[in-house]
N, C-alpha and C positions, 0 to 999 in steps of 0.2 A: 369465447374466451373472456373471462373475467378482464376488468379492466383496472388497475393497482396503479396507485400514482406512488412516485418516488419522491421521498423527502430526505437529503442529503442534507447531513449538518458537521459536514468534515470543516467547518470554517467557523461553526461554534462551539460546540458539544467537541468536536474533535481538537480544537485546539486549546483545549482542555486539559491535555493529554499531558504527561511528564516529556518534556524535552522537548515539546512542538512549537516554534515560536515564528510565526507567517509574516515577512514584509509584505507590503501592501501588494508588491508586481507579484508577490506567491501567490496571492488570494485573487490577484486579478486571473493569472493563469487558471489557478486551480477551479475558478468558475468560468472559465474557456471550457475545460478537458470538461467539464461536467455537462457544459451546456450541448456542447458536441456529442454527448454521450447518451443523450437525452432525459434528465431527471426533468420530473416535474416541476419539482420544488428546490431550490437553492438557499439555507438559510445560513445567511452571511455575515453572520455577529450581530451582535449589541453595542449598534451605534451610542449609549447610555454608556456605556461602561468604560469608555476610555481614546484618546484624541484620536489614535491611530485607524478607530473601525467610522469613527465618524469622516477622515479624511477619506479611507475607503471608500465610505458608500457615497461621497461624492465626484469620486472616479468611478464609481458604477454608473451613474448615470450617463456616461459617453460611451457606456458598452452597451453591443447591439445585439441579443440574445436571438438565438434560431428556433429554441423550445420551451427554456425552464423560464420559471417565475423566479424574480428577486423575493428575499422573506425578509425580514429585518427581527429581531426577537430582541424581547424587553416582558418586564414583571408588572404585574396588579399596581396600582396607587399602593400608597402606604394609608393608613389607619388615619383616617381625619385630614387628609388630601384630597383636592379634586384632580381632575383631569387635565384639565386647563392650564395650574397650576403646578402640575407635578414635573418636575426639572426631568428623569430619566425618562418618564411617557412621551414629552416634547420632544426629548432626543432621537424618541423611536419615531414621531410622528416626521420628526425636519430630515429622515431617511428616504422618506418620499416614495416607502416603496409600496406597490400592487399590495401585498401580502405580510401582515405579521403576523408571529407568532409569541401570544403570550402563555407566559405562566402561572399559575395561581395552587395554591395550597386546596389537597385532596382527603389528607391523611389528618383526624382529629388531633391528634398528638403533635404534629408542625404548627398547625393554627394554634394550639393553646399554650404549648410550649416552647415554642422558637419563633413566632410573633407577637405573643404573648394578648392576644385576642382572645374577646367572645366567637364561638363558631359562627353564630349569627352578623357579626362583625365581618366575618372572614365572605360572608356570602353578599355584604353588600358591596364592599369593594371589586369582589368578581364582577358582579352585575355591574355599576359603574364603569368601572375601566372597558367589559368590553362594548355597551352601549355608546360610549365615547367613539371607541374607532369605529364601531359600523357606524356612527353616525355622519361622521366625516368619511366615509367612502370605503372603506378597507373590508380588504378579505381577511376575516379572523380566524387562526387557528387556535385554541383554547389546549394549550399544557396539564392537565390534571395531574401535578407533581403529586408523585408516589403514591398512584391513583391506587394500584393491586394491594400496598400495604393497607392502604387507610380503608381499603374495599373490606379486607380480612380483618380489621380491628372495629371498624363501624360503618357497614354496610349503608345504612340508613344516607349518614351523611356524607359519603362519599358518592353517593348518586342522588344527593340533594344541591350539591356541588354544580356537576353536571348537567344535571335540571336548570343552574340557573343560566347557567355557561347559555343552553339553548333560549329560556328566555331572551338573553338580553344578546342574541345576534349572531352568537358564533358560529361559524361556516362549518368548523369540523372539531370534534374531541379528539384530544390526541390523552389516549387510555399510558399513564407512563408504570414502566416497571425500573420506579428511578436508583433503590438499592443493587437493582438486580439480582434479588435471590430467588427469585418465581420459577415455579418449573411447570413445563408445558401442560400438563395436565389444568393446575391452579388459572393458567392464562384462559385455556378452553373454556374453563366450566365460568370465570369470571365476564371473558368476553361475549356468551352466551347469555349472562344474564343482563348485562348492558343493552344488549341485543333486544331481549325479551321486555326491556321496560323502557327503551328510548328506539322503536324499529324504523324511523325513517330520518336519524341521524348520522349523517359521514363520522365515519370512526376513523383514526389511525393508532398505532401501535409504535412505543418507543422504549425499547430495551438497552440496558446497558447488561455486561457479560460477566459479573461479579461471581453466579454461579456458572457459568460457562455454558449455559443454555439460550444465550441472548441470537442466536442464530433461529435455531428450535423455537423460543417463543415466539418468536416475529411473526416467521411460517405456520405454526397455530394458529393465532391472532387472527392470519389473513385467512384460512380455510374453515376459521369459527365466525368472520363476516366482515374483518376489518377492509376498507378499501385503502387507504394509505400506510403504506410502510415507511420507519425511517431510520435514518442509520449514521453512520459514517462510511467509505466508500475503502477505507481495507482496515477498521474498525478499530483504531487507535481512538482514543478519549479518555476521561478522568477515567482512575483507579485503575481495572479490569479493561476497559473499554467500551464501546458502545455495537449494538447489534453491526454485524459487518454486510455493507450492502454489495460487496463482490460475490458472495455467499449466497445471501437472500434473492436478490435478480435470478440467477441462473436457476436456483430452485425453483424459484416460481414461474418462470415461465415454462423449464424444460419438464418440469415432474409435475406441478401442480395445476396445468391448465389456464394459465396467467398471461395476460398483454402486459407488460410495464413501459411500454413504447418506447425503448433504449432498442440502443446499434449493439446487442449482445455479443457481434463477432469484435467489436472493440474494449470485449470488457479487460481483457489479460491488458491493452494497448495502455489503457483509461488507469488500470489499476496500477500499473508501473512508473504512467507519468505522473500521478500522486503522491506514490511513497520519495521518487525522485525528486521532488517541488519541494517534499514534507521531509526531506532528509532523514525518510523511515526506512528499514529496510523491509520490503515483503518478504513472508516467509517463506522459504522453497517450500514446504509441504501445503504452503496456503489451498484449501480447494477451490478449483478450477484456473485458478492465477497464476500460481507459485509456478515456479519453472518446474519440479519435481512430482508437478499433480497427475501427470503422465508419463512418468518416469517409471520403466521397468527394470530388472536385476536380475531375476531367477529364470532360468531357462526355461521352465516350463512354463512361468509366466509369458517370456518372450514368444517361446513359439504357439502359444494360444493364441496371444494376440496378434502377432505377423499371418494364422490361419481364421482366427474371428475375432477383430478388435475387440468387440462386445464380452468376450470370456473374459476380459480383466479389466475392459472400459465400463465405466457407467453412464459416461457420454461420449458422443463424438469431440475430440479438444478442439476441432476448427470449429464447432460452435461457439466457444469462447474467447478467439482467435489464439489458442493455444496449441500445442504442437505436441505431438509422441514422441518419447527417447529412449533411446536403448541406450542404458548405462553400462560401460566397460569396464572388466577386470582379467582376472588371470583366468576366470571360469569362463569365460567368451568365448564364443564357438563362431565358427563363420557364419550362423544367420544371424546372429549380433551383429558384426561388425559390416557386413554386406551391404544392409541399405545408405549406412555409413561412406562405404565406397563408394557408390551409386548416384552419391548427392557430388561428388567429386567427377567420376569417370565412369557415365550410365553403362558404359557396353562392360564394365564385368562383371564378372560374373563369378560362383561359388569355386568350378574349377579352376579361375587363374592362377596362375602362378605366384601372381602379388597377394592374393588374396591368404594364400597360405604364408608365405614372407611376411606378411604385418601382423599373421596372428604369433608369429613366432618370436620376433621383434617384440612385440606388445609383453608378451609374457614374462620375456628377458628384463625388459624394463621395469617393468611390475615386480619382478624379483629383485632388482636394485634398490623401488622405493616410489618409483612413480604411481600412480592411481590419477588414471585418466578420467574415470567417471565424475569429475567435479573441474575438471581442468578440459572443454571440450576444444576449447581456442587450442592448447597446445596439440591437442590429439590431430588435427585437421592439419596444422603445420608440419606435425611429424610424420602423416599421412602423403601429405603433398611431395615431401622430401625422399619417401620409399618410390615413390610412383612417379619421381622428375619432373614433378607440374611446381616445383618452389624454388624461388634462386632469391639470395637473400637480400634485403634495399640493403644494410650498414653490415657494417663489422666492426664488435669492440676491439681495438686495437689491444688496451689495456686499460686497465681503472686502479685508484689507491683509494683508500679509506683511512681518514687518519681520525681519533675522538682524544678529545681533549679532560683529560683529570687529574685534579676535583677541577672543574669548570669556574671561569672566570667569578661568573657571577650565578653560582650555584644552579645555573643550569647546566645540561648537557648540551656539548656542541660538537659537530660534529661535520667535519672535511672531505670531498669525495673531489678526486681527479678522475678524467675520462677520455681517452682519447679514440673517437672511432675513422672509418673508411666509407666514404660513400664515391663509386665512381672515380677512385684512383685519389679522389682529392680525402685528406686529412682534416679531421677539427677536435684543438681541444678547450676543453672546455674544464673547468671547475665552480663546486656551487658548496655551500654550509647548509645546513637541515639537521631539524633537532631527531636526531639518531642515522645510524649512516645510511642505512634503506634510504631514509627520507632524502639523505643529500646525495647518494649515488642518480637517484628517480632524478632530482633537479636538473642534476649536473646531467644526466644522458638525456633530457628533454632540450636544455640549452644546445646541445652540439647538435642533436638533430633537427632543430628548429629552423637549422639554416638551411637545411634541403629538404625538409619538409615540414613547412610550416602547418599544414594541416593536423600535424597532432597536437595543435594546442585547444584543441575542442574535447580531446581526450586526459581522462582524471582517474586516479586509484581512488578506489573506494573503501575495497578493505584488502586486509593482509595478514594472513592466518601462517603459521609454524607450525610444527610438531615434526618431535623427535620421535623417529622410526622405533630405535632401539636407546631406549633411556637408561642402561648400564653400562656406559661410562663419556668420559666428555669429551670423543672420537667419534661419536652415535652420529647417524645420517640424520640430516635434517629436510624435510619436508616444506618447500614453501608455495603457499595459493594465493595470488595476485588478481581479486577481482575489481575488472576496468569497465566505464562507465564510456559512452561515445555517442550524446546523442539521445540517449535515451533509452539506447544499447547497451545491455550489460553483459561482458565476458567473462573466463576466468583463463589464468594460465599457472603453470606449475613447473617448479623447481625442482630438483633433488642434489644434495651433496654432503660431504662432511664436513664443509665451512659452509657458514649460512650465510655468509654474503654472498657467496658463490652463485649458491642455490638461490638468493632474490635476484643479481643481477642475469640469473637463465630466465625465469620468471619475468621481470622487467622485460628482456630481450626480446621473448616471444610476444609480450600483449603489446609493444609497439610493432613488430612484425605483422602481428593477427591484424594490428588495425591499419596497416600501409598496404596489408596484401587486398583487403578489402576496394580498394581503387585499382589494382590492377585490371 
């Protein structure tokens, strides 16, 4: 098996991104989850570019790594700069780490016209800058910014670039497809030529997904001879984003013949504590991640797969540490919902009794407005409740919602009272929260706080509506309440013709879902 190192740049390249903004303890974490996960490569910002990545990387130095390499990334000298002298190189250099990684202009068009250099200018400053760091000790990685453009517009000097990069020291080319509009074919035939005139050089590959092939080019890349991949790790980054290395891992190891010396059965684990850290949401259809990547619906999908996983799988998901679903609706038949039993109450089976009772129940439900395939927390509750395995912690005794307009001070504001039962004993409670979800959610967190404090490790994340039947304003309304616990994400669902209603059913269940879990 080929041996592919991993270069993660979720902490530069990725926070990048629109809406991505990392306190230090995120980036400490998020290079925990990584290192545990095993990348080779960790590249942790540009201590040059601003206070907060420079106090970082001096709390990285008290971190004690299992696998990865620290990287630190920083740019070429400027034009008539030394090394010595140059303010953002020293910044890279006072990061103290094993490995950087620089960048330098590939593409003849950046050099002449966005540095406003001679090409031959642009080549002395590569050679400089990176003879500087290997001279003081460092592993270099070598950036060849917008290497594929500048490859296709002037071939000559963009692997006259590279050439020097090798001269003056650097450990590895990193070949970039920085626009991101390359398509796999362009990648092949260019990596191929790299190949053919520099052959005992470490290459890696760094795509961004502008044209939506930045997964595709990677895996080219590495089967046309690249040995380091790099990515972002569930492929958030400027614009489009950057190749996504949840994607790329699993590819390569499982289809392509590939070691990447990662914990693959931790990759769904690694990718969720990510987007959690990175306040991103992963996508359910994410491949191999997404909760939805093994999520079946059509009967004859199901029963293919309940008879040879393989008829609708293209992998095993506990390779991934991911899991098989069978999603429920009105079409669900009893080998749907069976292994669903099963995980509840092993001894039934298709002829029991209950097993026809919940499909019948389900259907009825389904006919009022529920749709359990997206809400499984509730389905398990309502499960437990048909089959006498659920008796409930609280009971809302009652709740008010009261919203105040036009608002004081031109916000909305908004009053929830709550009175629930736990154990004979009563608590009420009232809380304000900008809209009444938000202040009901308070106020029912406060009164149950006092008998169970444990759900205050527990948070709403999102909270979705829709109207069943939108011809007239009596229409049933639809609520899904996805809750976070840990690291754990659930959902649960509402249904009624007042939509408070319908959140506080929703509400009710995902603290139920999450108290029944300690029983």
């Amino acid at each position: 098996m080929r041996k592919i190192e991993v270069f993660d740049s979720t902490l530069r390249d990725g926070s990048q991104g629109e809406g991505i903004s990392f306190t230090i303890q995120d980036k400490l974490n998020i290079v925990k989850a990584l290192d545990d996960f095993g990348c080779t490569y960790i590249e942790a910002g540009n201590p040059g570019s601003n206070p907060k990545d420079l106090l970082f990387f001096k709390e990285l130095k008290n971190l004690t790594l299992k696998s990865s390499k620290i990287c630190a990334f920083g740019s070429t000298v400027k034009k008539g700069s030394d090394p010595e002298s140059d303010k953002m190189l020293q910044s890279l250099v006072s990061a103290e780490t094993p490995t950087v990684a620089i960048f330098g202009k590939s593409w003849d068009l950046h050099v002449t016209e966005v540095l406003n250099i001679t090409l031959e200018e642009n080549l002395e400053i590569v050679g400089k800058t990176l003879s500087y760091l290997k001279g003081i000790g460092k592993e270099v990685i070598f950036d060849a910014e917008h290497f594929f453009d500048g490859y296709k517009n002037n071939s000559e000097y963009a692997l006259k670039v590279l050439k020097k990069a090798v001269e003056s020291g650097a450990d590895c080319l990193s070949l970039c497809d920085t626009n991101g509009g390359c398509m796999p074919w362009e990648i092949a035939e260019i990596v191929n030529a790299v190949k053919s005139d520099l052959p005992d050089v470490r290459l890696a590959i760094h795509c961004h997904d502008d044209g939506g092939c930045a997964v595709a080019n990677s895996v080219t890349a590495v089967m046309s001879g690249v040995s380091q991949v790099q990515g972002t790790f569930i492929g958030f980054g400027e614009r489009c984003g950057n190749a996504d290395l949840s994607s790329i891992i699993p590819d390569l190891e499982l289809k392509c013949g590939c070691d990447c010396g990662v914990e693959l059965r931790e990759l769904k684990a690694t990718a969720r504590k990510i987007s959690e850290i990175s306040n991103v949401r992963l996508r359910s259809n994410a491949p191999y991640v997404g909760k939805s990547a093994f999520s079946h619906k059509g009967g004859m999908h199901i029963d293919g797969v309940m008879k040879i996983p393989q008829s609708f799988e293209h992998i095993n998901p506990e390779l991934v540490g991911n899991e098989r679903k069978f999603l429920l609706s009105e079409v669900s038949g009893r080998g749907t919902i069976l292994p669903m039993l099963q995980k509840l109450v092993p001894t039934i089976t298709k002829a029991s009794p209950e097993t026809g009772k919940i499909i019948d129940m389900l259907k009825e439900r389904e006919l009022y407005g529920y749709k359990y395939e997206g809400a499984e927390a509730s389905f398990e509750l309502f499960v437990k409740k048909q089959l006498g395995l659920w008796s409930p912690h609280f009971r809302v005794v009652m709740y008010k919602v009261m919203d105040d307009y036009p608002a004081p001070d031109g916000e909305q504001q908004s009053n929830a009272i709550v009175k629930i039962e736990v154990d004979g004993k009563t608590k009420l409670s009232c809380s304000d929260g900008n809209g009444p979800v938000n202040a009901l959610d308070t106020a029912l967190r406060k009164a149950l706080s006092t008998f169970y404090p444990e759900l205050s490790m527990m948070h709403l994340i999102d909270y979705k509506v829709r109207v069943i039947d939108s011809r007239s304003t009596d229409a049933k309304t639809r609520v899904l309440i996805e809750s976070s616990d840990s690291g754990v994400t659930f959902t649960t669902i509402g249904v009624s013709n007042d939509i408070i209603e319908a959140s506080v059913t929703a509400l009710v269940d995902s603290f139920e879902y999450k108290l029944s879990k300690g029983d």
